[in-house]
N, C-alpha and C positions, 0 to 999 in steps of 0.2 A: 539507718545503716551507716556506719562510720567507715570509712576508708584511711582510721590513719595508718602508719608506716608498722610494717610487720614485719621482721626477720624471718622468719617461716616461710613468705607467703610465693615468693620465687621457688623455692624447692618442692612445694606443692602444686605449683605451676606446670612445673619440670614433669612432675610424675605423674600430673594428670593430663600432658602432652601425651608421654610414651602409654597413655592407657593402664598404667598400674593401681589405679587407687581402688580398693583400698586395700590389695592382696600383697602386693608389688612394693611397699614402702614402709620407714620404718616406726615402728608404735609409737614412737614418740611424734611422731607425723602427725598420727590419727589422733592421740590423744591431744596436740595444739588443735584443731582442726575444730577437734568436738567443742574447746573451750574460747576459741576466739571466733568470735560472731561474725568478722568480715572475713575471713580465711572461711568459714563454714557454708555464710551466704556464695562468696563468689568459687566454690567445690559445687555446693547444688547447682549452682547454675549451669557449670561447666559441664558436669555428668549428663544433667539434663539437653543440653544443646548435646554434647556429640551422643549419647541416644537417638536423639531426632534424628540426628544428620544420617548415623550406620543406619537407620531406619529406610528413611529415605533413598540412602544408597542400593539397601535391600533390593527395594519395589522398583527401581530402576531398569526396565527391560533394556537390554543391548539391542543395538540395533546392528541389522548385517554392513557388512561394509559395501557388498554389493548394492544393496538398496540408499544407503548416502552417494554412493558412486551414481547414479541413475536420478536422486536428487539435484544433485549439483549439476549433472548436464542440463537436465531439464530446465534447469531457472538459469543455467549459462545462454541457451537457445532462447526462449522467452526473452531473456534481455538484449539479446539480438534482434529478433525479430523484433522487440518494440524500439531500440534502435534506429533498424533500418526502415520501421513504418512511420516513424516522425517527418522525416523529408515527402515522403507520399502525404501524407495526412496534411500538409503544410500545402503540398502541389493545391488537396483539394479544394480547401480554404482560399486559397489564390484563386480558382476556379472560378469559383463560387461568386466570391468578391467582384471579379471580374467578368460575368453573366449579369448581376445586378446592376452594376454600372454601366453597362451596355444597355439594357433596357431603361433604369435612368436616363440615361442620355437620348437613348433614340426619342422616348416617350417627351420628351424637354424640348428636341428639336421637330417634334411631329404633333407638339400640342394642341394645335389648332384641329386638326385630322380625327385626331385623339377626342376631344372634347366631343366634336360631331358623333363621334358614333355613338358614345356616351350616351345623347339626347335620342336618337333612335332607333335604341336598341344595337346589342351588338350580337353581329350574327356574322362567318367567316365568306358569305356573299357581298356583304357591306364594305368587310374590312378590305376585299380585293375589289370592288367599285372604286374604293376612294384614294386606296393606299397602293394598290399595284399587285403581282402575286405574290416580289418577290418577299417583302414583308410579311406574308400571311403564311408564305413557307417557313420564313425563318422563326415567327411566334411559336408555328407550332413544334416547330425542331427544337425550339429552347423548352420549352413547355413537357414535350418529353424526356428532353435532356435534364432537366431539373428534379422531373419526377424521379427518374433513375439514379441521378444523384442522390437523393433524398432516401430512395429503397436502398442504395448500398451503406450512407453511414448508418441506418437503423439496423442495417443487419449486420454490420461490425460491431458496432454496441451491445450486443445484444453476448452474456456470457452464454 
C-alpha cells in the first residue's frame, strides 16, 4: 500500500466526512478513486469504519436521565459512607492493636503465673487460685470482647 502525495485525496476526505460518497461528489471523484489504489484503499476503509460506528450508534439503547440521576447519587453516597467508614475502621484496627498489647504485656509481666498454669492444666478455678478474680474477669471480658470484634468485621466483609 503506497501513501504517496495525492491531489485528490483531501477532497475525498472532505466528502467522505459529510457522508456523500459516492452519491454526493463529483464523477471525476469517483473515477480518481477507482484508479488510484491509496485514495481507493483509504475510501474502503473509511466507509467501512463509519458503517461500524452508525451501526454501533444504532444498537445503542438510551438510557433515561432519571435512572443516571439515581446512578450518580447512589455512588455519590457509597463514596460517603466509605469515606466516612475509614476513620471507624482505623478506630477498630487501633482497637485491636491495642487489646493485643495489653495481653502481651500483662502475659510478659505475669509470666511466671502464666507458665504455672500451663503445667497444670488450665481451668478458670486455677487461673483465680493463683491470679486473683480480677484477671479472670477481665480474660474473659476480653475473650468475648474479641470474639465480637471478630463477628462484626466478618460481617462487614461480607457483600
Amino acid at each position: 500500500m503506497s501513501w504517496s502525495g495525492c491531489v485528490e485525496r483531501e477532497e475525498m476526505r472532505a466528502v467522505l466526512r459529510r457522508g456523500q460518497w459516492p452519491a454526493g461528489c463529483p464523477a471525476e471523484l469517483v473515477r480518481h478513486v477507482e484508479s488510484c489504489a491509496a485514495c481507493r484503499q483509504e475510501m474502503l476503509i473509511s466507509t467501512h469504519l463509519q458503517a461500524e460506528r452508525s451501526v454501533a450508534v444504532a444498537g445503542a439503547a438510551p438510557v433515561s436521565s432519571s435512572l443516571l440521576w439515581w446512578r450518580a447519587q447512589a455512588r455519590r453516597r457509597e463514596t460517603a459512607l466509605r469515606q466516612a467508614g475509614r476513620p471507624l475502621a482505623a478506630a477498630q484496627v487501633f482497637a485491636l492493636v491495642m487489646m493485643v498489647a495489653a495481653i502481651v504485656g500483662w502475659i510478659a509481666w505475669n509470666w511466671p503465673a502464666v507458665i504455672g498454669l500451663g503445667r497444670g492444666g488450665l481451668s478458670l478455678g486455677q487461673m483465680e487460685a493463683q491470679l486473683g478474680v480480677v484477671p479472670v474477669v477481665a480474660a474473659v471480658a476480653l475473650v468475648s470482647t474479641l470474639g465480637g470484634v471478630v463477628a462484626l468485621l466478618t460481617i462487614e466483609r461480607q457483600p
